[in-house]
DSSP file (Angstrom, degrees, kcal/mol; ACC not computed):
  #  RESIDUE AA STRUCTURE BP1 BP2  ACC     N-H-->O    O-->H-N    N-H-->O    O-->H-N    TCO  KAPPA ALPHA  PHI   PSI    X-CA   Y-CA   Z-CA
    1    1 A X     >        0   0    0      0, 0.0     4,-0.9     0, 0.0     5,-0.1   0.000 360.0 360.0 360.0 -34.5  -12.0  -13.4   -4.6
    2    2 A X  H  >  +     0   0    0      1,-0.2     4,-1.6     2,-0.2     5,-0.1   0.873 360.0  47.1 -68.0 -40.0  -10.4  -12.6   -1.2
    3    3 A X  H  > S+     0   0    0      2,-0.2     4,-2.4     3,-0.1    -1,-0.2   0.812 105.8  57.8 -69.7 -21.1   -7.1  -12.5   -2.8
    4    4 A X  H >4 S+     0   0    0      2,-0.2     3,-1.3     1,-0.2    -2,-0.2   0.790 107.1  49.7 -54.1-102.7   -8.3  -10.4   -5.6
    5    5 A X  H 3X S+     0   0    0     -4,-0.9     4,-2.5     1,-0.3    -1,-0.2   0.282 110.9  48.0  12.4 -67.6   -9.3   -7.9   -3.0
    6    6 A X  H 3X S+     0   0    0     -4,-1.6     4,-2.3     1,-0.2     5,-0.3   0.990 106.0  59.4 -46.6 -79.0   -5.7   -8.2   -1.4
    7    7 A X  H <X S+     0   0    0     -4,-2.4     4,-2.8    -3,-1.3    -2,-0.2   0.807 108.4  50.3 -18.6 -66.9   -4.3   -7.7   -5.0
    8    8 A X  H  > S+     0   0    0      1,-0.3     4,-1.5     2,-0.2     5,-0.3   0.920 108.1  43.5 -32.2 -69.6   -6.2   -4.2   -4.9
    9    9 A X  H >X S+     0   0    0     -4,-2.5     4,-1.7     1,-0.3     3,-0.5   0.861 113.6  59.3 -69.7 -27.3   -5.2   -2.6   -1.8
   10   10 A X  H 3X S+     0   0    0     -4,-2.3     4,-2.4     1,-0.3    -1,-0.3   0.945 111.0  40.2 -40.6 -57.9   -2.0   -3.7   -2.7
   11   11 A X  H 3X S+     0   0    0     -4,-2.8     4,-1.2    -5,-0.3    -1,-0.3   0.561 104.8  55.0-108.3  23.7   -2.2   -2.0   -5.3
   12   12 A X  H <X S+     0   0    0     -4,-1.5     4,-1.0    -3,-0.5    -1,-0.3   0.611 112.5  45.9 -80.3 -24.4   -3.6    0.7   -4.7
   13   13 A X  H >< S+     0   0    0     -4,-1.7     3,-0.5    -5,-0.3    26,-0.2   0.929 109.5  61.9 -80.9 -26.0   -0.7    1.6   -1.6
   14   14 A X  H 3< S+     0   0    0     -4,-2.4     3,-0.5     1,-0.2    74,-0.2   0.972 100.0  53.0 -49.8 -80.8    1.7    0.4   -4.6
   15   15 A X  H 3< S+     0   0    0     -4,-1.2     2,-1.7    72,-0.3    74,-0.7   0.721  82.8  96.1  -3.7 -68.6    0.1    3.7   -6.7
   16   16 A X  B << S+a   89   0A   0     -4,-1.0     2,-0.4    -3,-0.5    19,-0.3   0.356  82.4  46.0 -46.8  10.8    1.1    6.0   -3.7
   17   17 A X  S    S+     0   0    0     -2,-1.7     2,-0.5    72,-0.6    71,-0.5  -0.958  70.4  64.2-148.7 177.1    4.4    7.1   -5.4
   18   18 A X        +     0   0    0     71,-0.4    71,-0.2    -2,-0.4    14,-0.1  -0.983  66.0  81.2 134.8-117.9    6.1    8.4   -8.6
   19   19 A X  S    S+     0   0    0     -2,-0.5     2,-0.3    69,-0.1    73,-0.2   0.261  79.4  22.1 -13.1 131.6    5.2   11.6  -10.1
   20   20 A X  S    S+     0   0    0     71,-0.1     3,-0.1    -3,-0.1     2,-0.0  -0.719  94.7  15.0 109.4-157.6    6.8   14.7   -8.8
   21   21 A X  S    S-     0   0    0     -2,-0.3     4,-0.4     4,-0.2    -3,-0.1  -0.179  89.8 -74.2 -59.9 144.8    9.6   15.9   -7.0
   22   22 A X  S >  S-     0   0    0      2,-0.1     3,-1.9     1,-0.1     7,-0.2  -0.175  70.5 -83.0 -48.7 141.2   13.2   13.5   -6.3
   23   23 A X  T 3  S+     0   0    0      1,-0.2     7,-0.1    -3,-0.1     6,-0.1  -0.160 118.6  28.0 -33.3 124.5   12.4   10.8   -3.6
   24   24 A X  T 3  S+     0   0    0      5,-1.3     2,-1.6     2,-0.2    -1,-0.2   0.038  91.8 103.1 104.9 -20.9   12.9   12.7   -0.1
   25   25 A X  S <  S-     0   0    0     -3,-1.9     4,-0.3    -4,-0.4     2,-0.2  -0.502  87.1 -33.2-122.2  92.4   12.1   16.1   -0.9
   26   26 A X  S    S-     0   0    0     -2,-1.6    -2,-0.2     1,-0.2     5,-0.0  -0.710 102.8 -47.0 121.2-160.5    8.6   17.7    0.1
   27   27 A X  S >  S+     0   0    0     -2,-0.2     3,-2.2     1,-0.2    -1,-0.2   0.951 135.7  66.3 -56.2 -61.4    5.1   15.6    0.3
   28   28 A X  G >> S+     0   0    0      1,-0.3     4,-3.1    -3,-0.2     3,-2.4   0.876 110.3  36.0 -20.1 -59.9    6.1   14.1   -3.5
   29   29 A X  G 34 S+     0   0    0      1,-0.3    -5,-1.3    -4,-0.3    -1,-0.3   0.335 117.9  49.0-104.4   8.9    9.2   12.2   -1.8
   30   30 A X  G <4 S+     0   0    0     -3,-2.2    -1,-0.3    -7,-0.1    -2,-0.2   0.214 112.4  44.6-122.7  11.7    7.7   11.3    1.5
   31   31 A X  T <>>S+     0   0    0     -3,-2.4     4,-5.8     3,-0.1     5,-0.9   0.519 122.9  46.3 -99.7 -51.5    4.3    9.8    0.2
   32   32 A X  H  X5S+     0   0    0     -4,-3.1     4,-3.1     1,-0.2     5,-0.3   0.819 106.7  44.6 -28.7 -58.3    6.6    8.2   -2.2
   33   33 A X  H  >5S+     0   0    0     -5,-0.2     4,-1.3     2,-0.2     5,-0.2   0.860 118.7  60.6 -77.2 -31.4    9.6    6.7   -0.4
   34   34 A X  H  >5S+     0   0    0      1,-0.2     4,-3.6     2,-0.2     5,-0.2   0.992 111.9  35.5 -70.8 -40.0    6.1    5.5    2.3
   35   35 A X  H  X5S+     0   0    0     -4,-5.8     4,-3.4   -19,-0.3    -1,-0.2   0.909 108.5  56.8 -82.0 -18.1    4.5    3.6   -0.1
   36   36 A X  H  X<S+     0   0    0     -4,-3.1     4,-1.6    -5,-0.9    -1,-0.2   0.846 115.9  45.6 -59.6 -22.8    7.3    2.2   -1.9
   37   37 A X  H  X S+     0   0    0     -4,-1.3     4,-2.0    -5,-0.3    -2,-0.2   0.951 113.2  48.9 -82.6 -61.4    8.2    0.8    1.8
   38   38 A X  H  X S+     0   0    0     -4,-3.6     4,-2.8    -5,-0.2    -2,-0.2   0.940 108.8  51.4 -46.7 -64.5    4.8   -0.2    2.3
   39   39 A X  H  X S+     0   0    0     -4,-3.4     4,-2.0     1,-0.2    -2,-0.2   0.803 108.6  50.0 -46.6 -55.6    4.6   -1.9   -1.0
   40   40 A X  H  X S+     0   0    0     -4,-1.6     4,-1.3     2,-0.2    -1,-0.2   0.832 111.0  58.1 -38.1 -52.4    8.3   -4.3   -0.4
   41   41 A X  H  X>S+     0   0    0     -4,-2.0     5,-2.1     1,-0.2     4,-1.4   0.990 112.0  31.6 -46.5 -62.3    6.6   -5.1    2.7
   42   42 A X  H ><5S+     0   0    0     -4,-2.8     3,-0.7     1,-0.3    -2,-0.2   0.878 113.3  57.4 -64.6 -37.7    3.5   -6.5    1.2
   43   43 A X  H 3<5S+     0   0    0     -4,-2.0    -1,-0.3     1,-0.2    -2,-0.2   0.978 106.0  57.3 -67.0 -43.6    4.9   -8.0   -1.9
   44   44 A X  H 3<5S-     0   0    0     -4,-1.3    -1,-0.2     1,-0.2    -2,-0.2   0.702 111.3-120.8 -46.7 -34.0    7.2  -10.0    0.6
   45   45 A X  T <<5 +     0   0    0     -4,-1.4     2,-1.1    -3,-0.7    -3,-0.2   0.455  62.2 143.2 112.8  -1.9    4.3  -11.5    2.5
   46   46 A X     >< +     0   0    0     -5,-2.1     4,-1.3     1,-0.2    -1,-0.2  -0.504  21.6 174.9-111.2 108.2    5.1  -10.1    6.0
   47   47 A X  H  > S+     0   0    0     -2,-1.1     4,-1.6     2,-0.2    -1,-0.2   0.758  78.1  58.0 -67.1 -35.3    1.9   -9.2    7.7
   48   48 A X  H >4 S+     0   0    0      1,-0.2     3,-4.9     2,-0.2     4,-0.3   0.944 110.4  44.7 -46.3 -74.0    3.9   -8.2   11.0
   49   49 A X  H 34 S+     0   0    0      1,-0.3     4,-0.5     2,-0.2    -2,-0.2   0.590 101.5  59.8 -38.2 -28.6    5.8   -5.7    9.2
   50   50 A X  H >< S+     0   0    0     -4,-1.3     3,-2.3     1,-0.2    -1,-0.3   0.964 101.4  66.2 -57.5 -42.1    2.9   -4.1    7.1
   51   51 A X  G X< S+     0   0    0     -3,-4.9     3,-0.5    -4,-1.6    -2,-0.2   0.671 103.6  44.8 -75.4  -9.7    1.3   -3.2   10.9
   52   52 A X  G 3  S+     0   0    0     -4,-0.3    -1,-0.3     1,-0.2    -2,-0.2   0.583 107.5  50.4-108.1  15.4    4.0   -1.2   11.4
   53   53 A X  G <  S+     0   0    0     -3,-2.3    79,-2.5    -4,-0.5    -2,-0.2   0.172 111.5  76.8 -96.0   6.2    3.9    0.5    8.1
   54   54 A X    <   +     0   0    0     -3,-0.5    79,-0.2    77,-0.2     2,-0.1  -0.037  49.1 179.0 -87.9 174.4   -0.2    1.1    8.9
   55   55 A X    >   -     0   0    0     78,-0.4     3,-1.1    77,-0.4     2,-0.4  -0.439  57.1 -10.5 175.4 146.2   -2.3    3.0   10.7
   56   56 A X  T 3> S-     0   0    0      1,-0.2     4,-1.7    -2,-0.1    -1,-0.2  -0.528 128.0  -3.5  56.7-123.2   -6.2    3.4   11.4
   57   57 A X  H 3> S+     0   0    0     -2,-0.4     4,-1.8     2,-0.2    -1,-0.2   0.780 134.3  51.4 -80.0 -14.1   -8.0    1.2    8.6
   58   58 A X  H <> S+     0   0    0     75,-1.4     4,-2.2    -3,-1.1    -1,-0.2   0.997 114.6  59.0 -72.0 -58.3   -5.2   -0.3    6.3
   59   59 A X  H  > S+     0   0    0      1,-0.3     4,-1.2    74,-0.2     3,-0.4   0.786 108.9  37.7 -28.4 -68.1   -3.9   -1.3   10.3
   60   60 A X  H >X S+     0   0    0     -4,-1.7     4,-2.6     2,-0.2     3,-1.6   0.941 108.3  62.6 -82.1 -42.5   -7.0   -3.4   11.4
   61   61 A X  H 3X S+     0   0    0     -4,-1.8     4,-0.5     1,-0.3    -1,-0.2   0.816 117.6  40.5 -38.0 -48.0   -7.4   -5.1    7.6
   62   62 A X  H 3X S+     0   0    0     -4,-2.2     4,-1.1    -3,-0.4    -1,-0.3   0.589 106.6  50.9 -31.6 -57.1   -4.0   -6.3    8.8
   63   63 A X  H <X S+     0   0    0     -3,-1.6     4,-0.8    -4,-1.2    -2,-0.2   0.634 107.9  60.3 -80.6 -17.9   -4.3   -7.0   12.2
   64   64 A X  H  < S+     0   0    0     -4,-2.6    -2,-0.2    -5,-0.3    -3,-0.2   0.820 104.8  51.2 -62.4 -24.2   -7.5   -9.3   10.9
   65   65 A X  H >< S+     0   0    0     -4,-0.5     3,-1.5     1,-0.2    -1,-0.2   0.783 105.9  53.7 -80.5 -42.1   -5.1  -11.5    8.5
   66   66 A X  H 3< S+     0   0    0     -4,-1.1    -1,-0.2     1,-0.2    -2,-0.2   0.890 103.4  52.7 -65.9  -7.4   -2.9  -12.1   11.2
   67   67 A X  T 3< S+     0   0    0     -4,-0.8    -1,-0.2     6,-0.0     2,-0.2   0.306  89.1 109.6-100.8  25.7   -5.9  -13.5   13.5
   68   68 A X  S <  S-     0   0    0     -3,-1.5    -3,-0.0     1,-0.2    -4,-0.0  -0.657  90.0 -82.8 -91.5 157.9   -7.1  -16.3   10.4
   69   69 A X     >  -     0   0    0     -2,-0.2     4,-2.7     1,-0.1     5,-0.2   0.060  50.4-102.5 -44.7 176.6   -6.5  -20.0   10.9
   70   70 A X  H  > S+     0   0    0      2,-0.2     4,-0.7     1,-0.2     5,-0.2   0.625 124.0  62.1 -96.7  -6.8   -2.7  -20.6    9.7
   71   71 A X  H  > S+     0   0    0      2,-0.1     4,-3.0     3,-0.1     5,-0.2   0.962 112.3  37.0 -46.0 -64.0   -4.7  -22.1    6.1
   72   72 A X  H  > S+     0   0    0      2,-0.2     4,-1.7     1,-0.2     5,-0.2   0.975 116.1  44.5 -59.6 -72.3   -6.1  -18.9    5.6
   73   73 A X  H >X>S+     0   0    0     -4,-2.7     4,-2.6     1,-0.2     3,-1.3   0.950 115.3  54.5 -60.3 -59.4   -3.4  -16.6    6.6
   74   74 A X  H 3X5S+     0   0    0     -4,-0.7     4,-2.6     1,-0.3     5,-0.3   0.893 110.2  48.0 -30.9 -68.5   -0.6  -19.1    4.4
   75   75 A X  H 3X5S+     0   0    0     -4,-3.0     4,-2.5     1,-0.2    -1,-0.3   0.870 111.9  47.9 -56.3 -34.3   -2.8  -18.7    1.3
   76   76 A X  H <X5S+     0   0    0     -4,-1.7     4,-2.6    -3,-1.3    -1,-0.2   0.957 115.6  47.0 -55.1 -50.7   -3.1  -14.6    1.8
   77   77 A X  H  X5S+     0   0    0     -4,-2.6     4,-2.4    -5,-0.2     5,-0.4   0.987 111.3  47.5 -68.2 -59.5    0.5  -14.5    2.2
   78   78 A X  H >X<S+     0   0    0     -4,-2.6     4,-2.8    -5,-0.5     3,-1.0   0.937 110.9  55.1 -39.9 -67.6    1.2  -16.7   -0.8
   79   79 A X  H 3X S+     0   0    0     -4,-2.5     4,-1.1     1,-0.3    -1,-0.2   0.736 109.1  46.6 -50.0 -32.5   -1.3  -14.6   -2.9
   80   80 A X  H 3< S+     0   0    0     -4,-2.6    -1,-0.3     2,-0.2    -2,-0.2   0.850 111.7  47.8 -75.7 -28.9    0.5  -11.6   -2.1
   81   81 A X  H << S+     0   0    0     -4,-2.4     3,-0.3    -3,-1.0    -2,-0.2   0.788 115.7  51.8 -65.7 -50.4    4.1  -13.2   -2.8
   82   82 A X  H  < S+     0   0    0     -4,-2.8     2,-0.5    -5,-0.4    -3,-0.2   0.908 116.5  33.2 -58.4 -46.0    2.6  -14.4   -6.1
   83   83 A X  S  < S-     0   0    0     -4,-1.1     2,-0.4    -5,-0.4    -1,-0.3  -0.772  79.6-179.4-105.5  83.7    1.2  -11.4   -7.3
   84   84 A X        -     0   0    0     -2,-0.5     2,-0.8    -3,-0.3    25,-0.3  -0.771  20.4-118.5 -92.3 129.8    3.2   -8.7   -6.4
   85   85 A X        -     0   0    0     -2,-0.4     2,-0.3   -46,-0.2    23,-0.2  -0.760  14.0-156.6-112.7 121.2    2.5   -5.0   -7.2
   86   86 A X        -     0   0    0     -2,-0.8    21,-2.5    21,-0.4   -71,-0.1  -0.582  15.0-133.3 -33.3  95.2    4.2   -2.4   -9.0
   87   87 A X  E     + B   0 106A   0     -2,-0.3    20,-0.8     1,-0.2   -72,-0.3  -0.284  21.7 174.2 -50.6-160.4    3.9    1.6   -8.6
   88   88 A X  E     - B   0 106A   0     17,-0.6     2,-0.2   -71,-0.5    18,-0.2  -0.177  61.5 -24.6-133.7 -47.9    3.5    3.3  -11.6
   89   89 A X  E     -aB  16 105A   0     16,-1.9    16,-1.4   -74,-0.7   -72,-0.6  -0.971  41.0-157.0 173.0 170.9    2.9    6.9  -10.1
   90   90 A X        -     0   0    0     -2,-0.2     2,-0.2    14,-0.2    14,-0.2  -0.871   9.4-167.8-147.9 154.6    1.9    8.6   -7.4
   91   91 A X        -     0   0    0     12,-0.3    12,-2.3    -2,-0.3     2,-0.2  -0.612  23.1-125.8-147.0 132.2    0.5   12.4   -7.4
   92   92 A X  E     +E  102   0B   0     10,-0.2    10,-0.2    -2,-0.2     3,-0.1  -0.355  27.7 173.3 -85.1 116.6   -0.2   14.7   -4.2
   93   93 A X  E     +     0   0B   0      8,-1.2     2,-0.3     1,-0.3     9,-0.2   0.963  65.5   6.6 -92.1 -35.9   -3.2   15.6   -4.5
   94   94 A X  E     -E  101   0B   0      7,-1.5     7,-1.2     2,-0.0     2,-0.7  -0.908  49.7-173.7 -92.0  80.8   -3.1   17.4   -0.6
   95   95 A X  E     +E  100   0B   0     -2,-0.3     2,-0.2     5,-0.2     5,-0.2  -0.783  15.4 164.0-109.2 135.0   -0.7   18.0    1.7
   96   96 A X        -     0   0    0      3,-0.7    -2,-0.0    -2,-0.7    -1,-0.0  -0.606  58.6 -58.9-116.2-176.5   -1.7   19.4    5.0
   97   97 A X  S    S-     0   0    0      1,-0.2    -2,-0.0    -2,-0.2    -1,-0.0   0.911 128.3 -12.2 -35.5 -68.1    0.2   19.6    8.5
   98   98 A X  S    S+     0   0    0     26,-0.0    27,-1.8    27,-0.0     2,-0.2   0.297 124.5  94.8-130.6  -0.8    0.9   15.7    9.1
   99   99 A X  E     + F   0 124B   0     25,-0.2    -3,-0.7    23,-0.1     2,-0.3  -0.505  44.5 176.1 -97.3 149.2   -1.5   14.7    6.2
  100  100 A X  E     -EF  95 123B   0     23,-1.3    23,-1.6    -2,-0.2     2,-0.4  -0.806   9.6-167.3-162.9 130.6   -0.8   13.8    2.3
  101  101 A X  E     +E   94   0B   0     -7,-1.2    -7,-1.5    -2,-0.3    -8,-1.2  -0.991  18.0 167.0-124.7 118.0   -3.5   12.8    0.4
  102  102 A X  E     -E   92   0B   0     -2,-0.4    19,-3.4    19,-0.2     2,-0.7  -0.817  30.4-131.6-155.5 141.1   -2.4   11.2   -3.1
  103  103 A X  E     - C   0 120A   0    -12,-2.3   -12,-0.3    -2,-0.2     2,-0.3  -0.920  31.1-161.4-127.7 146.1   -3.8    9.5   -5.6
  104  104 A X  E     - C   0 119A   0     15,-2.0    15,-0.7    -2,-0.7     2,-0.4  -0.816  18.7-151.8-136.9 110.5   -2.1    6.8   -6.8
  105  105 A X  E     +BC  89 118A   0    -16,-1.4   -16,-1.9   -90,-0.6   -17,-0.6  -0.839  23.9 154.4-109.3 156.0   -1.6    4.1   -9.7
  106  106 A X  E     -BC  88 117A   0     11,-0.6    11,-1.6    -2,-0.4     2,-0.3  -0.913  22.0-152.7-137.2 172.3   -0.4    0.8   -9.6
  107  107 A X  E     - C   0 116A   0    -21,-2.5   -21,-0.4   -20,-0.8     9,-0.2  -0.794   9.1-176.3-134.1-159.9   -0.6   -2.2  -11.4
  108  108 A X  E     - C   0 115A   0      7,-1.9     7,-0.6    -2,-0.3     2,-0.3  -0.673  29.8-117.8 173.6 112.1   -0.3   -6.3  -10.6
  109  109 A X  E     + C   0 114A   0    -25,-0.3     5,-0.2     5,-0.2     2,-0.2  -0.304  42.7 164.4 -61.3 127.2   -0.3   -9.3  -12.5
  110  110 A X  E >   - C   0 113A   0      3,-3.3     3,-1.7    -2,-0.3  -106,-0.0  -0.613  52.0 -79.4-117.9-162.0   -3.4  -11.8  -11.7
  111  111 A X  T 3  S+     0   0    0      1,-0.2    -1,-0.1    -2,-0.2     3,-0.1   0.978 136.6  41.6 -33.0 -66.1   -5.3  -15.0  -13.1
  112  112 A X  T 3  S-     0   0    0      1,-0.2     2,-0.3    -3,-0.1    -1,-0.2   0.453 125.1-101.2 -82.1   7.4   -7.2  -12.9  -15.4
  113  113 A X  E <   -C  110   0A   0     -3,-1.7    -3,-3.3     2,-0.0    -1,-0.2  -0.644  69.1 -10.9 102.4 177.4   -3.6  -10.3  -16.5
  114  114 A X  E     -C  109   0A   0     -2,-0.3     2,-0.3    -5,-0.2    -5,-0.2  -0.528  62.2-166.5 -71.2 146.0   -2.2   -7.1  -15.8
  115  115 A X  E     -C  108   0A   0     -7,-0.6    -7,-1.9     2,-0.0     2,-0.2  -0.877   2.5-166.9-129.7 153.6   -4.7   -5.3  -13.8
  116  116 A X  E     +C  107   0A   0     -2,-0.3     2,-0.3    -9,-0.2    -9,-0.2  -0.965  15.1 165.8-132.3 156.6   -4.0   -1.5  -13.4
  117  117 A X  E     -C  106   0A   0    -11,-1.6   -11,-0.6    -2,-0.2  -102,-0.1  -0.726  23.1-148.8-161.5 110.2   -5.9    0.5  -10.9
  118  118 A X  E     +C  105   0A   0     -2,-0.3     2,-0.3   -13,-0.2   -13,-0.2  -0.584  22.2 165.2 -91.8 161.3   -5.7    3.9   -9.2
  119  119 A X  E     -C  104   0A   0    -15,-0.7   -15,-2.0  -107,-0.2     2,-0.8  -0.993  36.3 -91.0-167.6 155.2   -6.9    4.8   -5.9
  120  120 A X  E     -CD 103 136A   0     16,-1.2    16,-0.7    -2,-0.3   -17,-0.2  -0.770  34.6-162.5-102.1 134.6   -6.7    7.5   -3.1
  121  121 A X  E     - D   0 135A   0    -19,-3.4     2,-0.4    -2,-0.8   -19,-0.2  -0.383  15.1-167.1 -73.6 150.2   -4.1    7.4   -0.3
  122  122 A X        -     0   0    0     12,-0.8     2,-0.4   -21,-0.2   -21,-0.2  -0.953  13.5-177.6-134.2 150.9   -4.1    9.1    2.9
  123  123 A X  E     -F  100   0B   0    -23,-1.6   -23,-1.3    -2,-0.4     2,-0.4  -0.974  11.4-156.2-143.3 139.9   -0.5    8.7    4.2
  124  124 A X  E     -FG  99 131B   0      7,-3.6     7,-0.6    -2,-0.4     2,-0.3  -0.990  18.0-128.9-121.7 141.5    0.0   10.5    8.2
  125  125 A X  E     - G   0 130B   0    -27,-1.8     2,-0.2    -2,-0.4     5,-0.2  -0.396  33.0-178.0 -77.0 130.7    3.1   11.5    9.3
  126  126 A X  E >   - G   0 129B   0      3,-4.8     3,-1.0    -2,-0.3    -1,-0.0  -0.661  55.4 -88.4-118.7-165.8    4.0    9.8   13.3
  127  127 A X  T 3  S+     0   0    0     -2,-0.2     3,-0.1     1,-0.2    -2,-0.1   0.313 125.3  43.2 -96.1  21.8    6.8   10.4   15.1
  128  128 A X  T 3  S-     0   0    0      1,-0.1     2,-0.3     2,-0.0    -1,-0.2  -0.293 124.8 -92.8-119.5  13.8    9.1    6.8   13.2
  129  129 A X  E <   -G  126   0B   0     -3,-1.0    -3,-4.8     2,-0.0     2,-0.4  -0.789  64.3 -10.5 152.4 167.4    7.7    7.9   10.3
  130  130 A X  E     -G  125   0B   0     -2,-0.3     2,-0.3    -5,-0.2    -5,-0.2  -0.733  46.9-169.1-101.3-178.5    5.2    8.1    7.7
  131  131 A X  E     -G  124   0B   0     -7,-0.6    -7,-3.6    -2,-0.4     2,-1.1  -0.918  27.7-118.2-169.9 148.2    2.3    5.6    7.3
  132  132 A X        +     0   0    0    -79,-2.5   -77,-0.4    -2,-0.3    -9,-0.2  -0.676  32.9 179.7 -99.4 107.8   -0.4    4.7    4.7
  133  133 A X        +     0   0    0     -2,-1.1   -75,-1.4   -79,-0.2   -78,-0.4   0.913  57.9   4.9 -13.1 -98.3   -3.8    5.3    6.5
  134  134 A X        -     0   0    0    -77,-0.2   -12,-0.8   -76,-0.1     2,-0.4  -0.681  45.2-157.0 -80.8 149.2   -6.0    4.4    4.0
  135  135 A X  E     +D  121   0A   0     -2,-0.2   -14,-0.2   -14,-0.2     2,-0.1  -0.994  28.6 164.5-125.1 133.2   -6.6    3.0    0.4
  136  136 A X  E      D  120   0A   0    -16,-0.7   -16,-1.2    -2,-0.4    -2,-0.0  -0.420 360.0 360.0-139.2  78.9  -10.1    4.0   -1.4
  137  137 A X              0   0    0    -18,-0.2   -19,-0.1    -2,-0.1   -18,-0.0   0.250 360.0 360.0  13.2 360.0  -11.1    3.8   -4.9
């Protein structure tokens, strides 16, 4: 069940791109190009690297996987490597000053099939970058 879960938020930052303007140009192409980044992180397994694609809750969900026994954390990472997630599309629903708020589908194969799932993003701009904030249903 804990890797289902993982499968989710995956693919719900997975979501955070598509639709809109070419990759780069406005909110469209900078929620995109973060979650597509975000997403190749995660499918890869590499927990370090997600924390610095993070920030506020996605960031502590993160820093909690690295601190399980090395059973636990192996089997998260495996579950993410196995099931990897796919955008599908992304649309800005909000862009403010340093904010973009999007909502997003993606999908991921599990046990049970393709699961497809949309969700809302918050992505904030720092000064290296953008990073995805949040995932919500």
């Amino acid at each position: 069940m804990w890797r289902w879960g993982l499968a989710l938020v995956a693919l719900a930052v997975v979501s955070a791109c598509g639709a809109g303007p070419e990759p780069g140009s406005g909110p469209a192409g900078a929620a995109d190009k973060a979650v597509r980044e975000y997403i190749d992180v995660r499918n890869s397994g590499d927990l370090r690297a997600m924390l610095g694609k993070s920030c506020e809750g996605l960031y502590s969900s993160t820093d909690n996987l690295l601190r399980l026994n090395d059973e636990e954390r192996q089997d998260t990472v495996r579950a993410m490597r196995e099931h990897p997630v796919t955008v599908d599309s992304v649309t800005v629903d909000k862009s403010e000053k340093n904010v973009i708020r999007a909502t997003m589908t993606g999908s991921a194969n599990t046990e049970s099939g393709k699961q497809t799932a949309s969700q809302h993003v918050e992505i904030r701009q720092y000064r290296d970058g953008y990073r995805i904030c949040e995932m919500k249903p």
